[in-house]
PAGULO-928030 format. One line per field, with one value per residue (C-alpha): x, y, z. Coordinates in steps of 0.2 Angstrom, whole numbers, plus 5000, padded with zeros to 4 digits. Layout:
% residues N
u <- (X/...)
v <- (Y/...)
w <- (Z/...)
//
This chain:
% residues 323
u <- (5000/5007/5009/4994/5001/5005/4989/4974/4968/4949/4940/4923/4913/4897/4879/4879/4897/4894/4877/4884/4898/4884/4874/4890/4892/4872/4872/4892/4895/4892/4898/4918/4918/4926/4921/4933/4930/4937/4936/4935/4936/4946/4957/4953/4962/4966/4952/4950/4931/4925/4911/4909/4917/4914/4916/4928/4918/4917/4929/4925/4936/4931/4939/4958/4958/4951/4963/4960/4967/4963/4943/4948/4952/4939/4927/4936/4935/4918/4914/4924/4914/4897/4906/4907/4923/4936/4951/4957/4959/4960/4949/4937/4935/4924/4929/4923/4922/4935/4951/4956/4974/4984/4999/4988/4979/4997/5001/4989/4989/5005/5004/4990/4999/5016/5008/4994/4999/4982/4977/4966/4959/4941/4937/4917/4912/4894/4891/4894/4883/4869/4870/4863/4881/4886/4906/4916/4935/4950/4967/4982/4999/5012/5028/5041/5030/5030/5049/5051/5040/5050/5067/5057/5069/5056/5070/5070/5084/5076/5061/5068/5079/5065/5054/5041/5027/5010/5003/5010/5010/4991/4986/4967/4958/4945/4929/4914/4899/4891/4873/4867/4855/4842/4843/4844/4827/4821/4827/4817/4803/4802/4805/4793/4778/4784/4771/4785/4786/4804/4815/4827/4843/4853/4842/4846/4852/4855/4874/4883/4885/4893/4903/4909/4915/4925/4932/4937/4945/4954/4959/4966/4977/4983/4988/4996/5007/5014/5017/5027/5035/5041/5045/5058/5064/5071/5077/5087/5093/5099/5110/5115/5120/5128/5139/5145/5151/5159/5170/5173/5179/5190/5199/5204/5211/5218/5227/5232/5241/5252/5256/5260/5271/5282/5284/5290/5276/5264/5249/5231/5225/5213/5193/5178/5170/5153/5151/5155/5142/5129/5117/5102/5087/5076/5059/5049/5044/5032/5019/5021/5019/5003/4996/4999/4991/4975/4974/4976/4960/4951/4954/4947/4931/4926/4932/4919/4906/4905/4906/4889/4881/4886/4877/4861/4860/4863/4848/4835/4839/4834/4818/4813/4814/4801/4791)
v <- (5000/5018/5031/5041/5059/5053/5043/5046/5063/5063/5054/5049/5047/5037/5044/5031/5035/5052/5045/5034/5048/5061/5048/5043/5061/5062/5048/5050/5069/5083/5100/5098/5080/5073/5053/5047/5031/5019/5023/5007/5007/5003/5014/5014/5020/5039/5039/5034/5028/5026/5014/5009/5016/5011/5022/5016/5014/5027/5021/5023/5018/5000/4999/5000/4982/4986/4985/4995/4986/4969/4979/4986/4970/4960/4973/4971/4952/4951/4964/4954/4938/4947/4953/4970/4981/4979/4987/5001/5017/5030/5038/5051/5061/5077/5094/5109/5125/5119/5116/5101/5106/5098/5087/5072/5074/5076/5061/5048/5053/5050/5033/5030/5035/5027/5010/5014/5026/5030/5037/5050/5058/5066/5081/5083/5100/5098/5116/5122/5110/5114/5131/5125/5119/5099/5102/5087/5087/5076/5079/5071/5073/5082/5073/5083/5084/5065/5065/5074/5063/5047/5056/5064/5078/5092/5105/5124/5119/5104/5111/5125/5113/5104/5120/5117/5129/5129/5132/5116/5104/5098/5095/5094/5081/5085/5075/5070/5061/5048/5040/5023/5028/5021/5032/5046/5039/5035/5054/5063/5053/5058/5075/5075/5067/5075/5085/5093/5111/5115/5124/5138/5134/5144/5158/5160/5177/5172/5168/5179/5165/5155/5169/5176/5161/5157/5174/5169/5153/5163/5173/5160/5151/5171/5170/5155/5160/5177/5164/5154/5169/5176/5158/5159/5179/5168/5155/5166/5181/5165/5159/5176/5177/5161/5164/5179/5169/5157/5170/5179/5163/5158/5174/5173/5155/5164/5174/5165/5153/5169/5174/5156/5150/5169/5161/5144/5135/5123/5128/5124/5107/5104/5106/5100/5117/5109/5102/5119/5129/5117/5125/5131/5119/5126/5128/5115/5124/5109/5115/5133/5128/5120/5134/5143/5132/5132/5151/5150/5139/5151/5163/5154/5148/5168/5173/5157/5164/5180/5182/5170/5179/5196/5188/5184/5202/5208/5198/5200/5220/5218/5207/5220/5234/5224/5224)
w <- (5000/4996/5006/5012/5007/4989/4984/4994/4994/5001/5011/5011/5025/5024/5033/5048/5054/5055/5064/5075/5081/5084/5094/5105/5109/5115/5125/5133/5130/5142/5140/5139/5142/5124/5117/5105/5095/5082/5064/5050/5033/5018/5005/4988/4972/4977/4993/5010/5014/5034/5032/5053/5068/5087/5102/5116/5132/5146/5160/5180/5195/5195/5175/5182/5173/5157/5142/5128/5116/5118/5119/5100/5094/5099/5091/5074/5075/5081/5066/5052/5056/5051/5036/5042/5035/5051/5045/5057/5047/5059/5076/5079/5095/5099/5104/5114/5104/5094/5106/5101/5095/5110/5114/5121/5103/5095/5102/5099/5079/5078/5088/5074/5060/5062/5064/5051/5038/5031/5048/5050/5065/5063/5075/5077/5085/5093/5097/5080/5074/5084/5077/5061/5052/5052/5058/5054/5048/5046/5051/5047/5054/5040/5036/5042/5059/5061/5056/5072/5082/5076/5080/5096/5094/5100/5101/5095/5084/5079/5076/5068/5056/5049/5048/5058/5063/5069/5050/5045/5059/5053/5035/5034/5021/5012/5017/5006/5015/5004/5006/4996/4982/4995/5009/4998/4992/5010/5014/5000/5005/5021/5019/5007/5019/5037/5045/5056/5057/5051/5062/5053/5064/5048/5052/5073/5078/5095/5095/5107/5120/5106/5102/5119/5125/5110/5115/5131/5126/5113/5127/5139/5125/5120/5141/5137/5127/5134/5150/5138/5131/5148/5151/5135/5140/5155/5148/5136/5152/5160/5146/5142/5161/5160/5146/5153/5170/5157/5147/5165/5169/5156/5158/5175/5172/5156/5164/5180/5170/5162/5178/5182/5166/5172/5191/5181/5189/5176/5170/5180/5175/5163/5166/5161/5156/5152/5168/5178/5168/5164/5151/5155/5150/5134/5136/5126/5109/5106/5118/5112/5093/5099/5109/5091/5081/5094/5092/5075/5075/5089/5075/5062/5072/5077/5060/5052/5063/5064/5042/5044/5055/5048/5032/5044/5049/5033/5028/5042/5038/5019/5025/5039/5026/5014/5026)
//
């Protein structure tokens, strides 16, 4: 099988996945609490199609003995016997207001993906969908990001070697959701005979709680990172500091051994510089790439939402004028 970032470049995503996902979050979500489940499928030609998925069960205090992945594999072979696609393409979880850009989620992809390359992981927002708009996307990890997870060399020179930054630590895959010819039927047909009074969620003014507290959790990563800032201003008044000890140092012994070789006495024995002036350790860059890439998508969320509901106003002004 080739490699993922070569030959598949959409995925499809067929109706009772996405289903299933938005039911496990009914029944197991609250609030910030996030499910995550199994994706299942198969890749062909230039695509990745999910066909099933499963969620991983909630865990409590009397699970301490509950493996994981003996659980996963059982699913898959009790799903293979009734015929069911059990291939292991990947992992969905979902997010609150969008902040799932973290290094548990960094992780676990690339755990994912260096053991299966055609990996995916699918974010599913629930609060932006219940403002009217399914919210469903797949990530993947870049290549040059899971170069640097393989060689775990999270370094600000290793990170600045290979070029990484928060724009290009995730590459996004384009999803299409599929139906069979007969649901589409089924789906027209019931729309077509429903008696139920349709509700315009597209059309709902009411989104300043949405919208504040995207602004506040934009405002607690921003937080974030001026911590992490200081953090590095430290880190480098520190080193500064202690390269200045270091030359200080090797002048004094510089010049002590002058003074010594005109007495005819021998010169100072040799020292382990490296040991005396340990370097300072380096913030991790890693976590502030990450708290980037998470305002970055704060951003982008208020900057989605705000141009749709510009264009709701925009609109319920013209109807009011007809009227």
């Amino acid at each position: 099988m080739q490699c993922f970032a070569t030959s598949v470049s959409l995925l499809f995503l067929f109706s009772q996945v996405v289903l299933k996902i938005i039911k496990h979050y009914q029944e197991e979500g609250q609030g910030s609490e996030v499910v995550q489940g199994v994706l299942l499928g198969l890749v062909v030609d230039d695509r990745l199609e999910i066909t099933n998925c499963f969620p991983f069960p909630q865990h409590t205090e009397d699970d301490a003995d509950f493996d994981e992945v003996q659980y996963q594999m059982e699913m898959m072979r009790s799903l293979r016997h009734v015929n069911i696609d059990h291939l292991h393409v990947g992992w969905y979880q979902s997010t609150y207001y969008g902040s799932f850009v973290s290094r548990a989620l960094l992780d676990s992809q690339f755990s994912y993906q260096h053991a299966i390359e055609e990996s995916v992981v699918l974010i599913y927002d629930p609060l932006k969908t219940a403002q009217g708009s399914l919210s469903l996307k797949a990530y993947r990890l870049t290549p040059k990001l899971m170069e640097i997870c393989k060689e775990k060399d999270f370094t600000p020179e290793g990170l600045k070697k290979a070029s990484i930054g928060f724009e290009n630590m995730f590459e996004e895959v384009p999803i299409v959701i599929k139906n069979s010819h007969l649901i589409s039927a089924l789906l027209w047909d019931l729309e077509e005979k429903s008696t139920v009074a349709d509700k315009h969620e597209l059309l709902n003014l009411s989104s300043s709680n949405h919208l504040e507290k995207s602004l506040q959790l934009l405002m607690d990563r921003v937080d974030d990172m001026s911590q992490d800032i200081v953090k590095y201003n430290t880190y480098s008044r520190n080193l500064s500091k202690q390269q200045q000890q270091k030359h200080q140092y090797l002048q004094r012994r510089q010049q002590e051994n002058v003074q010594r070789q005109s007495r005819g006495e021998p010169p100072l024995p040799e020292e382990d510089i490296t040991k005396m002036f340990k370097p300072p350790q380096p913030p991790p860059r890693m976590d502030s790439l990450l708290i980037a890439g998470q305002i970055n998508n704060y951003c982008q969320n208020v900057k989605e939402f705000t141009s749709q509901n510009l264009g709701k106003l925009f609109m319920v002004q013209a109807l009011q004028g007809h009227n």
